[in-house]
BAKETOR-378101 format. One record per residue: residue number from 1; residue in three letters; x, y, z of N, C-alpha, C, O in turn. Coordinates in Angstrom, 1 decimal, padded with zeros to 4 digits, always signed. Example, Ala and Ser with C-alpha at 12.3 -4.5 7.8 and 13.67 -1.06 7.14 Angstrom:
<vextis>
  num  residuo      nx      ny      nz     cax     cay     caz      cx      cy      cz      ox      oy      oz
    1      ALA  +013.2  -005.7  +007.8  +012.3  -004.5  +007.8  +013.2  -003.3  +007.8  +014.2  -003.3  +008.5
    2      SER  +012.8  -002.2  +007.1  +013.7  -001.1  +007.1  +012.9  +000.0  +007.9  +013.4  +001.1  +008.0
</vextis>
This chain:
<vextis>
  num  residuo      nx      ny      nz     cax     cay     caz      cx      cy      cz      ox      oy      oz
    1      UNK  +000.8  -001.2  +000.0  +000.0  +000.0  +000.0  +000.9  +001.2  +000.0  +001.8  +001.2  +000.8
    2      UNK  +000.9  +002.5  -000.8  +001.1  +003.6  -000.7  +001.1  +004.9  +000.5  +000.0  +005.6  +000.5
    3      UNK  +001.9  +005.2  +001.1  +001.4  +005.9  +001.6  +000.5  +007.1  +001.9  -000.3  +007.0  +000.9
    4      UNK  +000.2  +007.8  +002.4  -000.8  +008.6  +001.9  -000.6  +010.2  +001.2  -001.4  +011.0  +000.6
    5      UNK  +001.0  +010.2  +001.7  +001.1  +011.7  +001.0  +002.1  +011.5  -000.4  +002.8  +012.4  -000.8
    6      UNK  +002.2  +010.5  -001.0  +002.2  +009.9  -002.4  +000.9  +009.6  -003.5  +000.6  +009.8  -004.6
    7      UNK  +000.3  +008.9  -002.4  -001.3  +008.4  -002.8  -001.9  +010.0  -003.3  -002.4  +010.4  -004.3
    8      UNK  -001.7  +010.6  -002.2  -002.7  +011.9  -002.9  -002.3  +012.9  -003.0  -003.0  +013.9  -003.2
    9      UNK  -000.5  +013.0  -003.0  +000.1  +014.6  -003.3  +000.7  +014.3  -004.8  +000.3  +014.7  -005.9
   10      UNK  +002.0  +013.3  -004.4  +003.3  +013.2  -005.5  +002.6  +013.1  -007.2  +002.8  +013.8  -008.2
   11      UNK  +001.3  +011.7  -006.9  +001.3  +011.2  -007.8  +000.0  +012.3  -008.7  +000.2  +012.7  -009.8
   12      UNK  -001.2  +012.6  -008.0  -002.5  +013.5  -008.8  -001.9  +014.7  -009.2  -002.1  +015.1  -010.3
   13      UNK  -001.0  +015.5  -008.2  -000.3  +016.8  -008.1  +001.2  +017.1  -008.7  +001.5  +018.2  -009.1
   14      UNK  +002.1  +016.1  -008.9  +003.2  +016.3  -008.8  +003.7  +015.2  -010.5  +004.7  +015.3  -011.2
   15      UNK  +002.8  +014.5  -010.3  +003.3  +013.3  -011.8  +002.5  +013.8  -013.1  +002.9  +014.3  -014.1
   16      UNK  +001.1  +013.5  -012.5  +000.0  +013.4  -013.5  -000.2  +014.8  -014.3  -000.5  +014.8  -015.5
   17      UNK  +000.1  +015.9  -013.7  +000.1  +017.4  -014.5  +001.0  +017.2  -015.7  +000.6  +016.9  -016.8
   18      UNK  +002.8  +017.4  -015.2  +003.2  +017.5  -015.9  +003.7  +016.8  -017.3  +004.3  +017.3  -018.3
   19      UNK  +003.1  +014.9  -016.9  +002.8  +014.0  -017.8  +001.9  +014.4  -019.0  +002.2  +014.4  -020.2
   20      UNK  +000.5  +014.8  -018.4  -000.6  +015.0  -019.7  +000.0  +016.3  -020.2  -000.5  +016.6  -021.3
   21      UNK  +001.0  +017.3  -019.6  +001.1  +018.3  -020.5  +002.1  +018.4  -021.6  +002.0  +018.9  -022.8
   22      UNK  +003.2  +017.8  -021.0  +003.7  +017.5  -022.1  +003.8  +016.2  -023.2  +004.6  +015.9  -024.1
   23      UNK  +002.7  +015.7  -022.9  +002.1  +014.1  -023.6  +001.2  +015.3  -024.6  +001.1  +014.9  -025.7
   24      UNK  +000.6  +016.2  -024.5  -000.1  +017.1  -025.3  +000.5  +018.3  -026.1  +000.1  +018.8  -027.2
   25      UNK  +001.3  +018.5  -025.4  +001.9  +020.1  -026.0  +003.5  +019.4  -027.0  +003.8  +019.8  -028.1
   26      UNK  +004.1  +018.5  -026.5  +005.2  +018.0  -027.0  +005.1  +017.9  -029.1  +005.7  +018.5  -029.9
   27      UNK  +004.2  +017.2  -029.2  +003.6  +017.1  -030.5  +003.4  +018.3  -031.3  +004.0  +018.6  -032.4
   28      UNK  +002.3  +019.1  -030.6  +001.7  +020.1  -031.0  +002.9  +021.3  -031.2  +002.7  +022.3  -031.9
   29      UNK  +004.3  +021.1  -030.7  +005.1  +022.5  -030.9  +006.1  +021.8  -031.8  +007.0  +022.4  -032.4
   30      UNK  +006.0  +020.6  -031.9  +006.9  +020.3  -033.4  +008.1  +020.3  -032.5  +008.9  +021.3  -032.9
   31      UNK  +008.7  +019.6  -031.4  +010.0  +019.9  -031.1  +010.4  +018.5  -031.5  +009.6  +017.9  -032.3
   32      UNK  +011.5  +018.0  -031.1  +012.1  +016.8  -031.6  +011.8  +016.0  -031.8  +012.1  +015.2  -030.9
   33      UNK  +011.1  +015.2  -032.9  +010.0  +013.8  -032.8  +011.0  +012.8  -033.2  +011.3  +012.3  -034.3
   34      UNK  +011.6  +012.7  -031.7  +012.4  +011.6  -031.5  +011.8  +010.8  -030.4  +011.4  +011.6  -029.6
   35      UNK  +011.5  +009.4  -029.8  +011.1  +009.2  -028.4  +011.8  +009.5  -027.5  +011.2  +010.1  -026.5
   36      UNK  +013.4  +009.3  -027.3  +014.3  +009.4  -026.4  +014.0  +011.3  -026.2  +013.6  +011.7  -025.1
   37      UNK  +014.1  +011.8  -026.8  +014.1  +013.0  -027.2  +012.5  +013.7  -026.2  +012.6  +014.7  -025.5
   38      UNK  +011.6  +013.2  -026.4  +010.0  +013.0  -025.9  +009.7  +012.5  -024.4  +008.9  +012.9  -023.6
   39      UNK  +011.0  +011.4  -024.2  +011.1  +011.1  -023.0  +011.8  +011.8  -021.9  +011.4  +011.7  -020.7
   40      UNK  +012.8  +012.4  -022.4  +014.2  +013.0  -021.8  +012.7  +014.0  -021.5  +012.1  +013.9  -020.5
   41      UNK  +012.3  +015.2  -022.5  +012.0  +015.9  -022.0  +010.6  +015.9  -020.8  +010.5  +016.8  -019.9
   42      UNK  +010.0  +015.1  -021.0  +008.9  +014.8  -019.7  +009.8  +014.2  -018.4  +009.4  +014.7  -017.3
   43      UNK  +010.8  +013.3  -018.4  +011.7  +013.4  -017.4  +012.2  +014.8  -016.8  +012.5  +015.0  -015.6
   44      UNK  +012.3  +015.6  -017.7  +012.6  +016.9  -016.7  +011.8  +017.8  -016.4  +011.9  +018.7  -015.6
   45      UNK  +010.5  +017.3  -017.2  +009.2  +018.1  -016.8  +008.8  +017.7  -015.0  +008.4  +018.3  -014.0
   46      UNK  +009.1  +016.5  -015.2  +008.6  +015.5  -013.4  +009.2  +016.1  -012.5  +008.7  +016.7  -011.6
   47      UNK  +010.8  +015.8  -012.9  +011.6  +016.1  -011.9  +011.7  +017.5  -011.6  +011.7  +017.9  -010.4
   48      UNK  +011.9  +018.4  -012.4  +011.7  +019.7  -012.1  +010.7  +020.1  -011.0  +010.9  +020.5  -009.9
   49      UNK  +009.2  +019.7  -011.8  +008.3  +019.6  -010.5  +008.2  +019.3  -009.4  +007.8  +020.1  -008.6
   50      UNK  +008.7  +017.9  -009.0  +009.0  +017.3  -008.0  +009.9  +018.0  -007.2  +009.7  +018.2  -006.0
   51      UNK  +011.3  +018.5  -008.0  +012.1  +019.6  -006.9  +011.2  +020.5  -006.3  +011.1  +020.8  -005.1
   52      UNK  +010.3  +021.2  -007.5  +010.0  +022.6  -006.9  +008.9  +022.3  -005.7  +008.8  +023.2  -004.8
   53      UNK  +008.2  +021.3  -005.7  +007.0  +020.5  -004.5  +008.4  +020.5  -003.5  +008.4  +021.3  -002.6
   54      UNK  +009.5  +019.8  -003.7  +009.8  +019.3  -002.5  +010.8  +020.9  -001.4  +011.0  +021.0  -000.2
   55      UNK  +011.2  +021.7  -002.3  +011.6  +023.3  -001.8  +010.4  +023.8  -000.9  +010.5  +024.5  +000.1
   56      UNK  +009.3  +023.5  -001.4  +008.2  +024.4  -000.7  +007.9  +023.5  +000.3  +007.4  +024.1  +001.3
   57      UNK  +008.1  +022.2  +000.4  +007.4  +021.7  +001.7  +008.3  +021.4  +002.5  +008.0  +021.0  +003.6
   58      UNK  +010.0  +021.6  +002.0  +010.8  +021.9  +003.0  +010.7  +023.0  +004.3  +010.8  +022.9  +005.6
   59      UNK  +010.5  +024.5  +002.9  +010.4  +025.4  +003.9  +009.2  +025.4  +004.6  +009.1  +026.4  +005.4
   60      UNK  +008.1  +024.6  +004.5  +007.0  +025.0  +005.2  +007.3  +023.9  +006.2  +006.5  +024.1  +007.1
   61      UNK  +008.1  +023.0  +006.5  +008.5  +022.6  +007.4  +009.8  +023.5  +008.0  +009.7  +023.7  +009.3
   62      UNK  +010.4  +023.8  +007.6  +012.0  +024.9  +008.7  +010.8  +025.7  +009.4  +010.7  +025.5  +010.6
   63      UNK  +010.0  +026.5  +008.9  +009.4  +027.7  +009.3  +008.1  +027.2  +009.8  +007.2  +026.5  +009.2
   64      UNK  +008.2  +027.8  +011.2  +006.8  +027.5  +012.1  +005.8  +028.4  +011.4  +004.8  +028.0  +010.9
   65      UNK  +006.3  +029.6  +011.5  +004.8  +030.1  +011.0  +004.7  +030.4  +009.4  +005.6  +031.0  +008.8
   66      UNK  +003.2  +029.8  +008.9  +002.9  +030.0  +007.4  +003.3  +031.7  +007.1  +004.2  +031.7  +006.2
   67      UNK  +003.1  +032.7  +007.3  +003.8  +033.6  +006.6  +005.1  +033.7  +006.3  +005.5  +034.2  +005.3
   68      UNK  +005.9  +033.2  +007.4  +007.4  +033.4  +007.2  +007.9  +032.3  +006.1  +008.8  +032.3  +005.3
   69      UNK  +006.8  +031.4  +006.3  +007.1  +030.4  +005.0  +006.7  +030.6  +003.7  +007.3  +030.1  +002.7
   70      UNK  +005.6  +031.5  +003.7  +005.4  +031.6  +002.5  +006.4  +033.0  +001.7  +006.7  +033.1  +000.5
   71      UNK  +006.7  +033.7  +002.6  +007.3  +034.7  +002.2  +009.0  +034.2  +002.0  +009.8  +034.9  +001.5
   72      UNK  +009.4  +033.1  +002.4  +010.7  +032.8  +002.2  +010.4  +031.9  +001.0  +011.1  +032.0  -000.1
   73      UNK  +009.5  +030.8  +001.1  +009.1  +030.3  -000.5  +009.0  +031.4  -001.6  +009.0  +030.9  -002.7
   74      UNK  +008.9  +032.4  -001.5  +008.5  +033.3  -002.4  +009.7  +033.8  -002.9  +010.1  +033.6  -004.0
   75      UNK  +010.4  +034.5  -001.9  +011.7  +034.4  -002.2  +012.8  +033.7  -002.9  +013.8  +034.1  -003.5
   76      UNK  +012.4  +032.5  -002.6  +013.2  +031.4  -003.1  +013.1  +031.5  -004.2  +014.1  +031.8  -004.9
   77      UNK  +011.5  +031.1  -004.7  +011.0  +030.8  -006.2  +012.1  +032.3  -007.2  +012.7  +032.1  -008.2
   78      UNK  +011.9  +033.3  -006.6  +011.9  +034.5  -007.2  +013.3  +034.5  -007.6  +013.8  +034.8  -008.7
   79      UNK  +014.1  +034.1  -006.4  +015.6  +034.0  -006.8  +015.9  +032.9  -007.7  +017.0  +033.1  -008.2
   80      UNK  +015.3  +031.8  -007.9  +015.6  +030.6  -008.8  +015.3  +031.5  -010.1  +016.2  +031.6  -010.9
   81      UNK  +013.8  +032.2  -010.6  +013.4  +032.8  -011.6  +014.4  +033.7  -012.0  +014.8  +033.8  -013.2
   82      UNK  +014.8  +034.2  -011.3  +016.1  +035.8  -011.7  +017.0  +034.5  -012.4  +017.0  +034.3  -013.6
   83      UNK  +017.8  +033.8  -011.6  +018.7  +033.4  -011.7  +019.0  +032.3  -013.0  +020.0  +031.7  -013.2
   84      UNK  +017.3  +032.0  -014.1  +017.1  +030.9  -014.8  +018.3  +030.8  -016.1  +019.1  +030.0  -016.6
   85      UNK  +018.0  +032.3  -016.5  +018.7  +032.9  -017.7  +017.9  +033.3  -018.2  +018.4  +033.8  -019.2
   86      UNK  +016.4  +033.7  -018.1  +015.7  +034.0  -019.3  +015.7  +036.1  -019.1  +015.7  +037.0  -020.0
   87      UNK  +015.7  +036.2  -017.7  +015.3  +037.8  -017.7  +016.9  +038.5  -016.5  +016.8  +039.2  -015.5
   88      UNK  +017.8  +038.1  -017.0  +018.8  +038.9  -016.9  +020.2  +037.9  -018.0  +020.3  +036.8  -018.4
   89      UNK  +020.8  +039.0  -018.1  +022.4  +039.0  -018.9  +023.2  +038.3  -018.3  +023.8  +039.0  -017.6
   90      UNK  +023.6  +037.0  -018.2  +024.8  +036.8  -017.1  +025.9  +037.9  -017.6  +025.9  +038.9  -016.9
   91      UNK  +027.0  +038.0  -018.7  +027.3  +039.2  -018.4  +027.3  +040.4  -018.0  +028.4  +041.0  -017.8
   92      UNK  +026.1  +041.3  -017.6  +025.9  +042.4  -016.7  +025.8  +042.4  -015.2  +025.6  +043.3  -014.5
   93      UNK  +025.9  +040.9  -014.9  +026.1  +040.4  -013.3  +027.5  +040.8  -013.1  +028.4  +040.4  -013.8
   94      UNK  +027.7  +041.7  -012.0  +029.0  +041.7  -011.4  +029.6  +040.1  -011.3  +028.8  +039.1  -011.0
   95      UNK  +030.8  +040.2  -011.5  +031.5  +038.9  -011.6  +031.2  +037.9  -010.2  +031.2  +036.7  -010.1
   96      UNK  +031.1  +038.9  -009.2  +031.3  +038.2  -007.8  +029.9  +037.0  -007.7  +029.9  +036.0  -007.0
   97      UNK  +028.8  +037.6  -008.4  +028.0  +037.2  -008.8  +027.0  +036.1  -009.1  +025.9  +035.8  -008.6
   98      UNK  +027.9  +035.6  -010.5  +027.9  +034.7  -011.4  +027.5  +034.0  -011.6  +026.8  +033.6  -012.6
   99      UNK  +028.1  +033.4  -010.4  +027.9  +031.8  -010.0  +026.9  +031.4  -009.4  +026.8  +030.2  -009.1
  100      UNK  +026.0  +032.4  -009.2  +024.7  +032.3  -008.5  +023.6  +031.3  -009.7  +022.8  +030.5  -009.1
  101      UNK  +023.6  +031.3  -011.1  +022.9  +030.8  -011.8  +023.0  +028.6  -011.6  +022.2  +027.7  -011.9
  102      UNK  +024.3  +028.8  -010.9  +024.2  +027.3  -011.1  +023.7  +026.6  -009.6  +023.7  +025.4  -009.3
  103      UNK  +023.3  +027.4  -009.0  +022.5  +026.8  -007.7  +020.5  +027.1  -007.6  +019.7  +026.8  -006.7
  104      UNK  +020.4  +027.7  -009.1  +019.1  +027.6  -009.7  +018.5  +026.2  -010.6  +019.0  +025.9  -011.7
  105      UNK  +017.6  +025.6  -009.9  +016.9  +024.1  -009.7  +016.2  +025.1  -011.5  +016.5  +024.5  -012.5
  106      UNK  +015.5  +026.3  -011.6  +014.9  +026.2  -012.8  +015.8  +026.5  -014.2  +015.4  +026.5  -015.4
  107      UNK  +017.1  +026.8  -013.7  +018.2  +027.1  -015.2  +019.0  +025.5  -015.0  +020.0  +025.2  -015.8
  108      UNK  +018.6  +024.8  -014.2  +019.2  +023.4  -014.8  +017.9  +022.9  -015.6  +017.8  +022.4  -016.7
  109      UNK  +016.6  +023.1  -014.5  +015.7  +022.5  -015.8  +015.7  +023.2  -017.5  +015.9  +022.5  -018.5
  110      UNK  +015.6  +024.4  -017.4  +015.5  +025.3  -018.7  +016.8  +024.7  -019.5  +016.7  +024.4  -020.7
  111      UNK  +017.9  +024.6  -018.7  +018.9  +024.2  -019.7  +018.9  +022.8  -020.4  +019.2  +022.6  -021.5
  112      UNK  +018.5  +021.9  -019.5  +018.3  +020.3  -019.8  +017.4  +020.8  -021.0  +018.0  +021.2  -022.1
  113      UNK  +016.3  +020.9  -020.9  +015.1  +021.3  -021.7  +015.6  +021.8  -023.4  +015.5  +021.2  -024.5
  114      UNK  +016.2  +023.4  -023.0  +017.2  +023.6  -024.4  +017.8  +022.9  -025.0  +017.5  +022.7  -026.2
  115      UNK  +019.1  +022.4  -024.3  +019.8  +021.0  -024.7  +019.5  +020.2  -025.2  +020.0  +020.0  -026.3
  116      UNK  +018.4  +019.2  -024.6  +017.2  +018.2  -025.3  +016.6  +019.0  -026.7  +016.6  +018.1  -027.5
  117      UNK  +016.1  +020.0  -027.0  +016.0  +020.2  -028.1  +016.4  +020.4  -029.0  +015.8  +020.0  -030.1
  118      UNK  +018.0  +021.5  -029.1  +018.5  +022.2  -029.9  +020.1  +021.0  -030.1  +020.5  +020.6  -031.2
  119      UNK  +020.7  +020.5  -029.0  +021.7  +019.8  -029.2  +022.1  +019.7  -030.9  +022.9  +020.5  -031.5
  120      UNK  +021.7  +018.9  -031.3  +021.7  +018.0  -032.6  +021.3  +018.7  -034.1  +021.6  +018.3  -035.2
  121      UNK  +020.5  +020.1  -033.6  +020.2  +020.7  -034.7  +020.9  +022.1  -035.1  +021.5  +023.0  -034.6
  122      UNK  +020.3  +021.7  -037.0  +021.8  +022.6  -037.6  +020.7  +023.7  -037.9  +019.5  +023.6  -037.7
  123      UNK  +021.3  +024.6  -038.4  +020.1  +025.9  -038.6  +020.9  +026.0  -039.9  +022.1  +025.9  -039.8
  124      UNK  +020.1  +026.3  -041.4  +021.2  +026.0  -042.9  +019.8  +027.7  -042.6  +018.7  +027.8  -042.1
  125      UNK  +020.6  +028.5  -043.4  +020.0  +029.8  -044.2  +020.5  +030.2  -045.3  +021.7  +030.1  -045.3
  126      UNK  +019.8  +030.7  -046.7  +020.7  +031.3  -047.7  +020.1  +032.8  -047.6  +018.9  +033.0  -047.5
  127      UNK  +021.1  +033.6  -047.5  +020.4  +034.9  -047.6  +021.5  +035.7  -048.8  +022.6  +035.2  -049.0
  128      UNK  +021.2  +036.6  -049.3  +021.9  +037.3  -050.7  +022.7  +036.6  -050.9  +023.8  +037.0  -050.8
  129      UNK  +022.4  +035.0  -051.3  +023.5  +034.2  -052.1  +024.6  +033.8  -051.3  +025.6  +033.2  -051.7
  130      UNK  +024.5  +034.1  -050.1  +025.6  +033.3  -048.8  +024.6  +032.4  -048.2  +023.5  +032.6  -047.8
  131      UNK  +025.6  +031.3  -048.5  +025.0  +030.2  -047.0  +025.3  +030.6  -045.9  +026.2  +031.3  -045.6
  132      UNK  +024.2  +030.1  -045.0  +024.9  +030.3  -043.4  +024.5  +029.0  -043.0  +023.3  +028.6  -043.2
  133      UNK  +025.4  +028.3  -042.5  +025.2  +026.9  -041.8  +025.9  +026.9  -040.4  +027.1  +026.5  -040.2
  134      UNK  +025.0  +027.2  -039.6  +025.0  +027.4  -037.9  +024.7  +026.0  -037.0  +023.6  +025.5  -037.1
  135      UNK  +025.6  +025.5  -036.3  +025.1  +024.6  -035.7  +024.4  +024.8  -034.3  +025.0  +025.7  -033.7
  136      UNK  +023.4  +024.4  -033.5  +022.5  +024.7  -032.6  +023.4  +024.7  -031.4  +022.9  +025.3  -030.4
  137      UNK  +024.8  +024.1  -031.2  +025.1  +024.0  -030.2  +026.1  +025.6  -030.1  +026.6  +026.0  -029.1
  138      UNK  +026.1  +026.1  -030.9  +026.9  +027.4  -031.3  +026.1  +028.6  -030.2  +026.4  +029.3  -029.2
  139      UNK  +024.7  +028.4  -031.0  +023.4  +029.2  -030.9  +023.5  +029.7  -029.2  +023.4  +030.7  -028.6
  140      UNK  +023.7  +027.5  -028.6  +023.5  +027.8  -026.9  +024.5  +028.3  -026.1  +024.4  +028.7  -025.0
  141      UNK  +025.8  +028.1  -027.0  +026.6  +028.8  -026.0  +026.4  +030.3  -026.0  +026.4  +031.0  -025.0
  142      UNK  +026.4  +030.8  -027.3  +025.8  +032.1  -027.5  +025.0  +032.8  -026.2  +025.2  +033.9  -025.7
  143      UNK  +023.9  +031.8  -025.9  +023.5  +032.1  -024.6  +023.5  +032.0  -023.6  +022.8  +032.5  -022.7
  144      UNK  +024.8  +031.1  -023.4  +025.4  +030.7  -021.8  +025.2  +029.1  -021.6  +025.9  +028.4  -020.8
  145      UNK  +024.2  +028.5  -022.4  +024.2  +027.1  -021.7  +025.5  +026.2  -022.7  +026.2  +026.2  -023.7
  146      UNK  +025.1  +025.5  -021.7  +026.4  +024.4  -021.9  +025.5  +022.8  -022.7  +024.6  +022.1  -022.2
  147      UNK  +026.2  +022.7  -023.7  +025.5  +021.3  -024.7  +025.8  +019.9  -024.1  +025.2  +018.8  -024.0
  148      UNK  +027.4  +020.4  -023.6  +027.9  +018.8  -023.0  +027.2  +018.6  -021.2  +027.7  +017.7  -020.5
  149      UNK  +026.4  +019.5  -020.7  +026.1  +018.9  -019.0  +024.5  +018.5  -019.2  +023.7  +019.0  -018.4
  150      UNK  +024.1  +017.8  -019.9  +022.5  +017.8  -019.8  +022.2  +016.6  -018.6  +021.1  +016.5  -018.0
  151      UNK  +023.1  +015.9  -018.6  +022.9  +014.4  -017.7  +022.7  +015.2  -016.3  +021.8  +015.1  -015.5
  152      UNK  +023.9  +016.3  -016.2  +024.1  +016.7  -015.2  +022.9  +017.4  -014.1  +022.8  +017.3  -012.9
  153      UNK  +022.2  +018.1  -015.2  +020.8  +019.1  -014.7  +020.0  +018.5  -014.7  +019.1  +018.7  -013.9
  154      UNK  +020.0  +017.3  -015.5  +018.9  +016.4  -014.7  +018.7  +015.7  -013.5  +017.6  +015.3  -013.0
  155      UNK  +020.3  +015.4  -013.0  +020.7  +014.9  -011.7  +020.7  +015.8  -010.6  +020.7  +015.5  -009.4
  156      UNK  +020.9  +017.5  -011.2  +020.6  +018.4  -009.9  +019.3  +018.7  -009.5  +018.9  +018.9  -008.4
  157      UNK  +018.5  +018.5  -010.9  +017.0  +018.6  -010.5  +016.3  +017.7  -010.1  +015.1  +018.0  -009.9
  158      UNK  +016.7  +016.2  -009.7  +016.1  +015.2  -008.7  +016.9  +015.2  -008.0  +017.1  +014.1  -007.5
  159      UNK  +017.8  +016.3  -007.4  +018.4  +016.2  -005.8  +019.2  +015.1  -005.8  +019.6  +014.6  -004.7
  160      UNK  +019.6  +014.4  -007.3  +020.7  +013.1  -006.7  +022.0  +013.5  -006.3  +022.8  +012.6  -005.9
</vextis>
């Protein structure tokens, strides 16, 4: 028998969302229609979730009282958000800085996620009679993520 805060948290709240969503949306955005590719990525849809469930009911256990918990969960979330890559520059972070992005649970998911899609793909353009033949992994460092750690972000994001 299951216990009971598996029976009615992990699995209706914490499995089943992010399964049917990306069992629905995966298809429909034309991303990789590879399975490993299909799988990888709902693996980091789970586990991502499952981190961010298990941060919040940490701190609502540290912290006696629900406001201080919710207002340090809030914090938390807000600093994981800053820190994903999507709404600041890592170069305009003071250097001392920096390093703050790799202790963000949602820029290892975002990066897994990137990685899993773009890895493998080439971007070919002709424009006024020049080729341009760009490979995807070019594109991500461009952006900061890294093509060779994807095993990695998925192991920070299930806390192994």
């Amino acid at each position: 028998m299951l216990p009971l805060p598996i029976l009615f948290d992990i699995l209706p709240l914490r499995l089943v969302p992010p399964l049917l969503f990306g069992g629905i949306v995966y298809p429909l955005v034309g991303l990789v229609p590879t399975v490993p590719g299909f799988w990888k990525f709902l693996l980091t849809l789970v586990l991502f979730n499952l981190t961010t469930a298990s941060v919040v009911l940490l701190l609502s256990i540290a912290f006696a009282s629900i406001s201080v918990a919710s207002l340090v969960g809030t914090l938390v979330m807000l600093f994981n958000l800053l820190f994903t890559g999507l709404l600041i520059n890592r170069e305009s972070v003071i250097p001392a800085m920096q390093w703050l992005h790799t202790i963000s649970f949602f820029h290892a998911a975002f990066e897994a996620l990137a990685v899993n899609e773009l890895r493998y793909l080439q971007l070919k353009e002709v424009r006024y009679g020049v080729e341009l033949d760009v490979p995807a992994a070019t594109i991500l460092s461009v952006f900061g993520l890294r093509a060779q750690v994807k095993s990695f972000n998925i192991c920070f994001v299930s806390d192994d």
